[in-house]
C-alpha angles and dihedrals in degrees: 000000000000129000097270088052094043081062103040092047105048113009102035083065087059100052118074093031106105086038102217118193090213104063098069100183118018135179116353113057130062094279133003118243121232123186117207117206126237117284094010124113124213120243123200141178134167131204134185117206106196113197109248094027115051092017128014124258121281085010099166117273103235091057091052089054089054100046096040093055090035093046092051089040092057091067092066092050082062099060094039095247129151111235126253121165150320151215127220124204108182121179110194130183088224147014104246112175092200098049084046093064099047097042087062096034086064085039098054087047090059098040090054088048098055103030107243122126120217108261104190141282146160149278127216136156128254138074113358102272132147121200108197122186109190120201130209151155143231139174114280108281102359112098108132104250127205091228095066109096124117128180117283098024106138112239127225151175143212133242105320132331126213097035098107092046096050093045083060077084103056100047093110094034104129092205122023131199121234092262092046082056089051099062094029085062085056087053093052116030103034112189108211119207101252094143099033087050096049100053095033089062098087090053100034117079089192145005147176131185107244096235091138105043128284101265090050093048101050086044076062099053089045088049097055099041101040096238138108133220146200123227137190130220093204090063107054115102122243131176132237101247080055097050096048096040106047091022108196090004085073096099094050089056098053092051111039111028120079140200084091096116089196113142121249109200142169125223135191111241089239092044090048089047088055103037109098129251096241083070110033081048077072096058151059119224095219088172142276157295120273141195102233117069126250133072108254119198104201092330096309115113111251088210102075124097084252096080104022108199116242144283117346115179096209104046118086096211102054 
């Protein structure tokens, strides 16, 4: 099977399915073709997932599918954008027509899931390694920027933090609790906030996914908007599974460890007290935005060596 038929057989079936109106020409020519409305922006983002490093060796194919698409697709809740489209580039050692149809079957359930239709790509042969551009819009003007907190903006968070990094644990368990199952679903089936960040954008003045840990994402958000904030432990939400299974390391998890793909987001006290219920029940108030720079974790500086901030690909030592 050479490279032409590997695409026809297992990724064309995934293009033209959702039908977008928007991706005018898909897979099959030199380029795809995407028309953005009037008064819409596009918005873009591209992630590389490299075997041994974002997800273990011989991790099964159709969960690599899901968390690929879902990880990418995380970026454009976070801007508030509606989904579009995306490419896919995979580089495989070999062509393994079992781990091929695996691999799109798990693609094609996240595609449907999100609403973005498969644009085009590339194959290509070397160490396993996917490269996904996700495509989305939103109204003119209105993407949800990291660089928009101001003091005083309330921050929050969506469903629980710390259950994809603890399930990092039980990968090779041979028999798994309940609770070992629960965060392990996290792990493998992510569930970006594609709903939640499209109708949050006209409350939020700034967001960001939480793919690095908590504490290293919203350093992100004050960075780039030259502001600090206080949080409190008391306030993040965990879940249950987490609780019972990691005890008093809960709380590590939940701010450290990534792969949650949960929204962090700042809102304005007048913008939270509008927004609708149906909206702030989705989410836990862990505290604000200050003046004064620095992340604070119940008073104590998040800085120090004490509470590192998340996942760096290039330190050693994260």
């Amino acid at each position: 099977m050479g490279e032409f038929e590997l695409i026809r057989r297992y990724f064309l079936p995934l293009a033209g399915r959702q039908k977008s109106p928007a991706l005018i020409l898909g897979p099959g020519d030199d380029c795809a073709i995407q028309r953005i409305p009037a008064g819409r922006d596009l918005v873009f983002s591209v992630d590389a997932f490299v075997e041994g490093v974002h997800f273990p060796r011989n991790y099964r194919p159709d969960y690599l599918g899901w968390r690929a698409l879902a990880a990418a697709a995380s970026d454009l809740a976070a801007m508030g954008a509606d989904p579009e489209c995306f490419t896919l580039a995979l580089t495989l050692p070999a062509l393994d027509e079992q781990w091929l149809e695996d691999f799109s079957k798990g693609l094609r359930s996240a595609s449907e899931a999100f609403g973005l239709e498969l644009a085009g790509g590339d194959t290509t042969s070397g160490p396993l390694t996917l490269s996904l551009q996700v495509h989305g819009t939103v109204e003119q003007g209105c993407g949800i920027r990291r660089s928009g907190a101001r003091p005083g903006d309330l921050i929050a968070v969506s469903g629980t933090l710390g259950n994809a990094g603890a399930a990092l644990d039980y990968l090779s368990e041979p028999t798994p609790s309940a609770d070992m199952l629960a965060v392990l679903e996290h792990y493998h089936r992510p569930r970006p906030r594609l709903d939640l960040g499209g109708r949050i954008r006209q409350y939020a003045s700034a967001g960001i996914d939480i793919s690095d840990g908590l504490l290293a994402d919203l350093g992100h958000i004050l960075d780039a908007s030259g502001v600090g904030a206080r949080i409190e432990s008391a306030k993040l939400p965990l879940s249950p599974e987490l609780v019972r299974l990691k005890g008093e390391k809960a709380l590590n998890y939940a701010l450290r460890s990534g792969d949650d793909y949960e929204l962090c987001l700042c809102f304005p006290r007048e913008n939270w007290d509008r927004a609708p219920a149906s909206l702030t029940s989705q989410l836990a108030v862990i505290g604000s935005v200050e003046a004064e720079s620095g992340l604070y974790l119940d008073g104590i500086d998040c800085s120090s060596e004490a509470l590192p901030a998340g996942f760096d690909h290039f330190r050693s030592e994260s």
